[in-house]
C-alpha positions in Angstrom: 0.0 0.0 0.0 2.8 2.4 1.0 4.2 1.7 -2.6 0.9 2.6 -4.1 0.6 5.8 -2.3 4.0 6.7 -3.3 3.7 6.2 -6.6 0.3 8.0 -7.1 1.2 10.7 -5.4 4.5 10.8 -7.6 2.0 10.2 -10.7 0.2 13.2 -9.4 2.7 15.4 -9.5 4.8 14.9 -12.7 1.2 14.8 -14.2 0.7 18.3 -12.9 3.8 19.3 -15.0 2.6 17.3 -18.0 -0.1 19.5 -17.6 2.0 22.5 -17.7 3.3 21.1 -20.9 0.1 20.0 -22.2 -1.4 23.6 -21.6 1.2 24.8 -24.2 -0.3 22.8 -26.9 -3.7 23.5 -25.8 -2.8 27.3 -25.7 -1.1 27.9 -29.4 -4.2 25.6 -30.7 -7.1 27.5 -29.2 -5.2 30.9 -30.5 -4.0 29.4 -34.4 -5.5 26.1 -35.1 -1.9 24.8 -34.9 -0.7 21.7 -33.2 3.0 23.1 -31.9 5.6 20.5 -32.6 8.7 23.1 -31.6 6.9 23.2 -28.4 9.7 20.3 -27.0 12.5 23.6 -28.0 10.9 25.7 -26.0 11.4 23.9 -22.6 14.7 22.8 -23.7 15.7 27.2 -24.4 13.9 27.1 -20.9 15.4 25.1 -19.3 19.4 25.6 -20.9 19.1 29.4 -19.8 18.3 28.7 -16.4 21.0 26.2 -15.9 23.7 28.5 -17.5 22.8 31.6 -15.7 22.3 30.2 -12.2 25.8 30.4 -10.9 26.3 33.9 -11.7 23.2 35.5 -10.8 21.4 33.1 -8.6 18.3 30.4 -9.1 14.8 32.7 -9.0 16.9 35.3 -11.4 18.1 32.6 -13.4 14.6 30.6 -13.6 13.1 34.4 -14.4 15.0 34.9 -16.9 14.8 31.7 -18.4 11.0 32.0 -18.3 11.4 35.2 -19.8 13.9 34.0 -22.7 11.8 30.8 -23.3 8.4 33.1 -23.9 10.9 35.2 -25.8 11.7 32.7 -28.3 8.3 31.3 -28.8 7.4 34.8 -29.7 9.9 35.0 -31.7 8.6 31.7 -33.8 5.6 33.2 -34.0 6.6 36.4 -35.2 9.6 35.5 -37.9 7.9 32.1 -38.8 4.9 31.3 -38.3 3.3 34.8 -39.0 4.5 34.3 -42.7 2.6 31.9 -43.5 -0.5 32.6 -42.3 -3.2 31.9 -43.8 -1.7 28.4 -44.9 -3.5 24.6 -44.6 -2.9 24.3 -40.9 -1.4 20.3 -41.7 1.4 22.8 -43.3 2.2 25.1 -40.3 2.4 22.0 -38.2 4.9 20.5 -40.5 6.8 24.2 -40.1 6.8 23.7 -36.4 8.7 20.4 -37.0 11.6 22.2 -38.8 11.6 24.9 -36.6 11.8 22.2 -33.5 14.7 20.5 -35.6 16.6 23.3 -35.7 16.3 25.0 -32.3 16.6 21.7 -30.8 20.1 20.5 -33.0 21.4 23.9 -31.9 20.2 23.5 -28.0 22.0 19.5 -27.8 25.0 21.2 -29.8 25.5 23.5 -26.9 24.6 20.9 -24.0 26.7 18.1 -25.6 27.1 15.0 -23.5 27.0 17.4 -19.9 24.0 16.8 -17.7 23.4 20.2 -16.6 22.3 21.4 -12.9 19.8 23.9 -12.6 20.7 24.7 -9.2 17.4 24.7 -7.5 16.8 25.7 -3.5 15.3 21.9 -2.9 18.2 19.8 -3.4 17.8 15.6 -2.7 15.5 16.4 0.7 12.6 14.6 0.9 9.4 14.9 3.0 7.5 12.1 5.1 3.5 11.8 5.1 3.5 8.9 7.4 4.9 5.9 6.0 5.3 7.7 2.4 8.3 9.3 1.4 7.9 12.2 -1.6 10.9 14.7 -2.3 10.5 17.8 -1.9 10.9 18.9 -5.5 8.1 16.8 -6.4 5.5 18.8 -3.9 6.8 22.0 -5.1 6.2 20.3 -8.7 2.4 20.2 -7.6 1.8 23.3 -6.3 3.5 25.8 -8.8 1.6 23.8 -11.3 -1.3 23.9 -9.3 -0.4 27.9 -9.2 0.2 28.6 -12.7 -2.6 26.8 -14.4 -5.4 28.6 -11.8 -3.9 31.5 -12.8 -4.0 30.7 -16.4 -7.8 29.7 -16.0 -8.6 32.8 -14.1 -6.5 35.3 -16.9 -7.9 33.0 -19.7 -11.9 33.3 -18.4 -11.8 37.0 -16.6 -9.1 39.4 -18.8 -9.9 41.2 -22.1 -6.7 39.2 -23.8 -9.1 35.8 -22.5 -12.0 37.1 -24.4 -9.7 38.0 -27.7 -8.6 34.4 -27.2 -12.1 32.8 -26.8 -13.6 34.8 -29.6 -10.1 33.8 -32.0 -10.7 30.2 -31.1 -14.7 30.2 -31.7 -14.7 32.4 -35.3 -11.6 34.1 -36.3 -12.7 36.0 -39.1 -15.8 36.9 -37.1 -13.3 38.1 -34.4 -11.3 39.8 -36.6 -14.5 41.7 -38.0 -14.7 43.3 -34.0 -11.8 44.9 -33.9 -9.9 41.4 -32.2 -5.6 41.6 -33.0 -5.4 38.1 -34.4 -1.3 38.6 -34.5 -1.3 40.2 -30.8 -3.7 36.9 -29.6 -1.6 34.4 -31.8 2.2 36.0 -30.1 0.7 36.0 -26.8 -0.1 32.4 -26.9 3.3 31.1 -28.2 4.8 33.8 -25.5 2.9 31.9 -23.0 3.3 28.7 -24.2 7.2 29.3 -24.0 7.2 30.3 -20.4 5.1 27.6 -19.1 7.7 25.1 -20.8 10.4 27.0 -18.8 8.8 26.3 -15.6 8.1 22.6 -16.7 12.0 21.9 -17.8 12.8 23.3 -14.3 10.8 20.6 -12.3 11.8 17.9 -15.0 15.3 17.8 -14.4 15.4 18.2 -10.4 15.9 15.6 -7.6 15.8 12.4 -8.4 16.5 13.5 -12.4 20.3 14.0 -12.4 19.7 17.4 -14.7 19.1 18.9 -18.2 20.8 17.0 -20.9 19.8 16.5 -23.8 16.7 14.2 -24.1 15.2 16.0 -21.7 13.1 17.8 -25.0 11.9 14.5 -25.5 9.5 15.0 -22.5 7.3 17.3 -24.2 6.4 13.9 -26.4 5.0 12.3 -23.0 2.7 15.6 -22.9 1.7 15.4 -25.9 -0.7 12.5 -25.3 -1.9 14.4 -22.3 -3.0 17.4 -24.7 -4.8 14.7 -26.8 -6.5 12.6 -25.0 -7.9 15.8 -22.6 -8.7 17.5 -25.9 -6.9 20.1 -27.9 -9.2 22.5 -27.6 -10.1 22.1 -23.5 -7.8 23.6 -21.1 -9.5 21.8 -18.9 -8.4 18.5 -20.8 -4.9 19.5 -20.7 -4.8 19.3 -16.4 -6.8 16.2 -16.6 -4.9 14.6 -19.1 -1.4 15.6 -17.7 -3.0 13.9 -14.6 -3.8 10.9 -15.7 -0.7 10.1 -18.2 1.4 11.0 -14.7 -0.5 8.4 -13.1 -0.6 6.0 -15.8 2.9 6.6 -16.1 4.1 6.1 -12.4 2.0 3.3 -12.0 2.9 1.7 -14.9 6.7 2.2 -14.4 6.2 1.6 -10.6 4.5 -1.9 -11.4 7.1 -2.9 -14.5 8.1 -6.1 -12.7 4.4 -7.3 -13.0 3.5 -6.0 -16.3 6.6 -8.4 -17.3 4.5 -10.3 -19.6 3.4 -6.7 -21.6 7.6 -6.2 -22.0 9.9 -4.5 -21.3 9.6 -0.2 -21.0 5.6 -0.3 -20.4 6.2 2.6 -18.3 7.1 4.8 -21.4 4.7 2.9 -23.5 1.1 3.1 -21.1 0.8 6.7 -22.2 0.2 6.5 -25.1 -1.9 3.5 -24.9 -4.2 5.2 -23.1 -5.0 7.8 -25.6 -5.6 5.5 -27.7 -7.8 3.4 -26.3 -10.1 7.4 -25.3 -9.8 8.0 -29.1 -11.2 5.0 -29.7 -14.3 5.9 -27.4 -14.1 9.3 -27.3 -12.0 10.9 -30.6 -12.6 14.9 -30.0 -10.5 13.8 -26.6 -12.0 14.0 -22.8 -13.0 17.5 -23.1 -12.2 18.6 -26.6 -15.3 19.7 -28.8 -17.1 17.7 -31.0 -17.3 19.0 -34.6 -20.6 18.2 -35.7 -21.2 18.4 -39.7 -24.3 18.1 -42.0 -24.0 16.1 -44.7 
């Protein structure tokens, strides 16, 4: 039982920064129609700042100017990039998103090379004990900034004037447009803030017990992905509950390998993404996503 708890409420809170990730997708999507495949560049610029700056300056300064230089890039995509071909099939700015991922990416892992990098955060290896359960520390502070940032998404995304722009781009662009909304201020926002909540994700993914950033840790934002599908591209509500459950899955799975011997080896990397399969099979707008309802 003690090894149950442990690992669901491990599950819990790497889902809550798959969510984070997840939330990323969800947010460039609502705003453009895009699925963001650079999105995995984005935590890695994150993340690589962060680590470089922290000895000279300090963690919070490091980690806020890595936010700050992540959001700046994915501004930056959307603004030298993507903004050029707007107006495109959106299968064809997807596929632009994979280039641009390529090449930030091969440029990132040139500069990391083969060091595992330290991010220098104020947690260290301690852990906490809840009873007979043992959690480290960075994992609780995992949950609640997650917790933190996507409340405060929710409440800026249902309550603030940028919000509305962003509901009424997602619902009827050209309609939106019409009213006077920015489409290119709503669409640079949304990579912007996509960019800084992959920061804060690349920070809690390569803390105690990861060793550091290195450079797979971009390969991450694949586990999220699943999270962004299955809780439904469009829902930002799908993007916590997905992140949730492919934590879960994902701990549990992992947790349980010795088991799940006769499924082979690796399930643990595998039982994410069987899961969204089998809720596309049921349900294929995702969890939460909207259904697109055509007559015919």
């Amino acid at each position: 039982m003690t090894t149950f708890l442990e690992l669901l409420l491990g599950g819990l809170s790497m889902g809550s920064v798959y969510a984070l990730i997840a939330l990323g997708f969800v947010v460039i999507f609502k705003a453009t129609e895009v699925v963001n495949f650079a999105h995995a560049s984005l935590l890695l610029a994150g993340g690589y700042v962060t680590a470089v700056l922290h000895d000279d300056i300090g963690f919070w300064p490091a980690l806020a100017v890595g936010i700050g230089a992540a959001a700046a890039v994915g501004a930056g995509v959307e603004f030298l990039v993507m903004r050029r071909y707007r107006g495109q099939d959106h299968s064809v700015l997807a596929i632009v998103t994979i280039g641009v991922d390529i090449l930030l990416t091969t440029d990132l892992t040139r500069r990391i090379g083969t060091d595992v990098l330290a991010l220098g955060d104020p947690w260290g290896d301690a852990v906490v004990h809840l009873g007979p359960v043992t959690l480290p520390q960075t994992r609780i502070a995992a949950f609640a900034a997650a917790a933190l940032m996507i409340s405060a998404f929710l409440l800026v995304f249902r309550f603030t004037a940028w919000g509305v722009a962003m509901r009424a781009a997602a619902e009827k662009p050209e309609t939106a447009a019409l009213m006077g909304v920015r489409l290119g201020r709503v669409s640079l926002a949304a990579w912007a803030v996509a960019g800084a909540l992959a920061a804060v994700a690349a920070l809690f993914l390569t803390v105690f017990p990861t060793p550091g950033l290195e450079r797979a840790t971009s390969l991450a934002a694949l586990k999220a992905f699943p999270a962004a599908i299955l809780g439904g591209l469009d829902s930002t509500t799908g993007a916590l509950a997905g992140g949730l459950i492919v934590g879960v899955t994902e701990a549990l799975a992992t947790g349980y390998q010795s088991q799940l011997a006769f499924l082979g080896r690796g399930i643990g990397d595998l039982a994410p993404y069987l899961v969204m399969v089998v809720v596309l099979l049921l349900r294929p707008a995702g969890l939460f996503g909207t259904k697109e309802l055509a007559r015919v």
